[in-house]
C-alpha positions, 0 to 999 in steps of 0.5 A: 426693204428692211435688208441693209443697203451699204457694202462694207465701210473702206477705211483710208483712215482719219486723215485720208479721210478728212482730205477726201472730205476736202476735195469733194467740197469743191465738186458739191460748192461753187462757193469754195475758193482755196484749201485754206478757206475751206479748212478755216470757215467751213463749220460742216468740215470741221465737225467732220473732222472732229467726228473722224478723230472720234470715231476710231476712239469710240471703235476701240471701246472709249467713251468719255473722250469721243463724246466730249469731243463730239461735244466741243464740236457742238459747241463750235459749229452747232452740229451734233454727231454721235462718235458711235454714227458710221459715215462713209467718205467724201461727207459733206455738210453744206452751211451745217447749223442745226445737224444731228446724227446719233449714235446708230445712224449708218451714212454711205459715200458721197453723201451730202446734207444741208442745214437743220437735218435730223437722222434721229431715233423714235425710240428709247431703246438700244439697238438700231433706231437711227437712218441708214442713208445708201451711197449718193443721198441728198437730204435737203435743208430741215429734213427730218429722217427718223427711226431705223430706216433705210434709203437707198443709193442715190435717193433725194429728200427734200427740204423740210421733209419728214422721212419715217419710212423705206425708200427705194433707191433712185427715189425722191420724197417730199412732204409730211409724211414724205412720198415719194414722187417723179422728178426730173432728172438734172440736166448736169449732175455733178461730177459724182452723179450728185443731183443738186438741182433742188428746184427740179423736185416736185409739189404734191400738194399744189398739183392735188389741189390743181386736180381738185380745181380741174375737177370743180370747173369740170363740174360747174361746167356739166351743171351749167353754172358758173362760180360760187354765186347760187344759180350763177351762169354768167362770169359776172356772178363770180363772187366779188370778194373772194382773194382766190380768183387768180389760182380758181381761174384757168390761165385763159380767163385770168385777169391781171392788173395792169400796173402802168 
């Protein structure tokens, strides 16, 4: 999945750009109340904003005066985008602190990201070496997508993933590295057909180690013994130290405390 997955960038320009950014952040955060909140303590739009008006400086060859800019956003809002990134519209960067797009990373429309994303590179060399995230993606907060792959449209990362490989579109990942997994689908996507509903995704790691525990009592069960004591038969013969005992037993047999 190495071929590009983004159409040619349309380009309303600077300030079309950035009041399209705007409007997208009252469709992506019940907590946007006016245009004047929004334009005054929104660190995510204000680093956009900073990286629109670099952009078009880096495209025509400049580079001192985009970098410094980028810079002073960093300063400002703690994100770091490299004017040399592409990112298409209706951008939204929700609370911001700790982003980092370089310089060759490619970002469709109607992307959204969350605090602590990395689109990073692994390489020392020039060329590609950053994401390129299809139309639709939602990385969720401390993702880490690194080196010159490629996300397709709609795909979801959750938080605190690491993304070293292809993702086909439509997917989601979790996990280090992240795999992709089912998840359901919201049962009211946003207007833009956004998932936000980042509850729904699922943990690999605790339904494998819930296989793992079905498997065990499988076996117990075939030879005839009951829990960790040697030769045990009986539910007595359980071991009376163990802190596990409310995840190893099924529901059926669990006993909680009663707390009057």
């Amino acid at each position: 999945m190495n071929e590009a997955v983004l159409a040619p960038f349309a380009k309303p320009g600077a300030w079309a750009s950035i009041a399209e950014d705007v409007d997208c952040i009252f469709e992506r955060d019940p907590a946007a109340r006016t245009r004047f909140e929004v334009y005054t303590t929104y660190p995510g739009l204000h680093a956009v904003i900073l990286y629109r008006l670099a952009h078009p400086l880096w495209c025509r060859g400049w580079r001192w005066l985009p970098r410094f800019i980028s810079y002073l956003a960093r300063i400002w809002t703690s994100i770091d985008i490299h004017p040399g990134a592409c990112i298409g519209r209706r951008f939204f960067i929700d609370h911001g602190a700790g982003v980092v797009i370089g310089e060759t990373a490619e970002v469709g429309d109607d992307v959204t990201l969350y605090h602590g994303v990395t689109l990073g590179g692994t390489s020392w060399r020039k060329g590609k070496r950053h994401p390129t995230l299809g139309n639709g993606c939602v990385v969720g907060a401390g993702a880490k997508i690194l080196g010159p792959v490629v996300l397709g449209e709609r795909v979801k990362v959750g938080a605190n993933s690491v993304v070293i490989g292809d993702v086909p579109a439509a997917s989601t990942v979790v996990g280090i590295p992240a795999k992709v997994v089912r998840s359901r689908r919201s049962a009211s996507p946003n207007p833009h057909g956004i998932d936000l509903d980042h509850h729904l995704i699922p943990d690999p790691v605790a339904e494998a180690i819930g296989c793992l525990l079905d498997r065990i009592r499988l076996l117990e069960k075939a030879a005839g013994v009951h829990g960790c004591i040697p030769g045990g038969t009986q539910p007595e013969h359980e071991c009376g130290g163990c802190d596990a005992a409310r995840m190893c037993e099924p529901p059926s047999a669990r006993q909680f405390d009663h707390i009057d």
